[in-house]
C-alpha positions as CSV (number, residue, x, y, z in Angstrom):
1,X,28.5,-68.7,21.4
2,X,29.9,-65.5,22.7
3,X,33.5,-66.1,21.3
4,X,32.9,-63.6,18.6
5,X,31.9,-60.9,20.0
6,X,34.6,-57.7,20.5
7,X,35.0,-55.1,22.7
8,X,35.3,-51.7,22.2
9,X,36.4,-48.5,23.6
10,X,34.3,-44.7,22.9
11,X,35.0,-41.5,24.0
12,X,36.8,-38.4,23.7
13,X,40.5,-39.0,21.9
14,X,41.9,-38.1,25.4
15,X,40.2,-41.1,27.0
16,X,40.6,-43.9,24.3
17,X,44.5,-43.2,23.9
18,X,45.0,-44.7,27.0
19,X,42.1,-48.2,25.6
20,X,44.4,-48.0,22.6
21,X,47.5,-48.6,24.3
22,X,46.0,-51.7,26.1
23,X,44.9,-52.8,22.8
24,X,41.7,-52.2,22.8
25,X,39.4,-51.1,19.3
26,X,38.5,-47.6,20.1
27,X,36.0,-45.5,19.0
28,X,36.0,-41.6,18.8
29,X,33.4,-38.8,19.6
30,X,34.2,-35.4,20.1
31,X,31.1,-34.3,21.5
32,X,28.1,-36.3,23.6
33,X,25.9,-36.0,20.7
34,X,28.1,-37.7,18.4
35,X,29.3,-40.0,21.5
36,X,25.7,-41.0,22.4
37,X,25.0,-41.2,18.5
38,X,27.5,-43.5,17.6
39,X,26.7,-45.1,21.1
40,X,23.1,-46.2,20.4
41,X,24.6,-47.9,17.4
42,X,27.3,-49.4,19.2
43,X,24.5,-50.6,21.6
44,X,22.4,-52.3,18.4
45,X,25.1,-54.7,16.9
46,X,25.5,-58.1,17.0
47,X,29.0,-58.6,16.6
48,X,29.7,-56.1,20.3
49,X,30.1,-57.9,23.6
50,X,31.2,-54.9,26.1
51,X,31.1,-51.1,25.8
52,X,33.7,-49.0,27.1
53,X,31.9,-45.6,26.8
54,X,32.7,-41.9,28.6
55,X,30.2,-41.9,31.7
56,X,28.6,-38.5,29.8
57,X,27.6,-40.4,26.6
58,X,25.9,-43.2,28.9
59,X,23.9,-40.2,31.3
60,X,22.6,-38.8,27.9
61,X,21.3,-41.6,26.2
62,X,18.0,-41.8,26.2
63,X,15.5,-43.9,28.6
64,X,14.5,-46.1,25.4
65,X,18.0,-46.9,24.6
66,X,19.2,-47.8,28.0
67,X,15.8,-49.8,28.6
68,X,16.7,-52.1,25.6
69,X,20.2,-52.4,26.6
70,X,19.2,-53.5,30.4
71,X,17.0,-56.5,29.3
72,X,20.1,-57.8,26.9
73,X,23.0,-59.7,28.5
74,X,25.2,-58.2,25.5
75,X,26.6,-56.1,25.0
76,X,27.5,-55.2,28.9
77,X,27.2,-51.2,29.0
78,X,30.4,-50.7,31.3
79,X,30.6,-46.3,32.0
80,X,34.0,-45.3,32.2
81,X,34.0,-41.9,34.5
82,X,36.2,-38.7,34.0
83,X,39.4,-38.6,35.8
84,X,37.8,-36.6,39.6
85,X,41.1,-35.5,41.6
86,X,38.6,-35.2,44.7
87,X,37.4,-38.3,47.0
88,X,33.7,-38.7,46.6
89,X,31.6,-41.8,47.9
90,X,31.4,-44.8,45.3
91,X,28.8,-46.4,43.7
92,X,31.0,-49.1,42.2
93,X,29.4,-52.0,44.6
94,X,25.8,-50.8,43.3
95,X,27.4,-51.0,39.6
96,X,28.5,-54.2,40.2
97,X,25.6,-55.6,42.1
98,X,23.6,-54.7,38.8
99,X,26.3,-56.6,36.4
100,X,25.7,-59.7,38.3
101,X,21.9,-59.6,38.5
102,X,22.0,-59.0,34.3
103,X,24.5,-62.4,34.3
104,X,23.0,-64.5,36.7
105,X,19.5,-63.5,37.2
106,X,19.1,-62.8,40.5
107,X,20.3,-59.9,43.1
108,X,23.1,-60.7,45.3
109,X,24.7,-59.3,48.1
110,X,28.3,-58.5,48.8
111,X,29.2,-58.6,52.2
């Protein structure tokens, strides 16, 4: 049963302010070694269903941790990028592409 499980929010103060607001149990890291420190951790409880976590503590984990979290279905690694006040292309369909294969299995495609 996945009832139990929480979610929670890690990143710089600046970023889980706004999680707080909405809520949300936040976590916070001043630096990405603490960030992808506390991270890994985060990543290695039972009790966590989805991570909220600054897209710089996610890039610098390393390959064994992000392996691991991959082949789970929880917790759900969710990167939460900076604020960019530039357009850029998206990879947001690719991210979510990815979520659904973890959930049901299989890739999909959105049309």
């Amino acid at each position: 049963m996945l009832s139990h499980l929480r979610v929670v929010a890690l990143g710089p103060p600046e970023m889980t302010a706004g999680f707080a607001l909405g809520a949300i149990p936040t976590e916070s890291a001043k630096s990405i070694d603490a960030g992808v420190a506390r991270l890994s951790e985060l990543l290695s409880t039972d009790d966590v269903g989805v991570v909220l976590a600054d897209e710089r503590f996610v890039e610098a984990l390393p390959d064994v941790v992000r392996r691991r979290v991959m082949r789970r279905t929880a917790p759900v690694l969710v990167p939460v990028p900076r604020p960019m006040w530039r357009a850029g292309p998206s990879e947001v369909g690719a991210y979510i592409l990815d979520l659904l294969q973890r959930a049901v299995g299989y890739r999909m495609r959105l049309r």
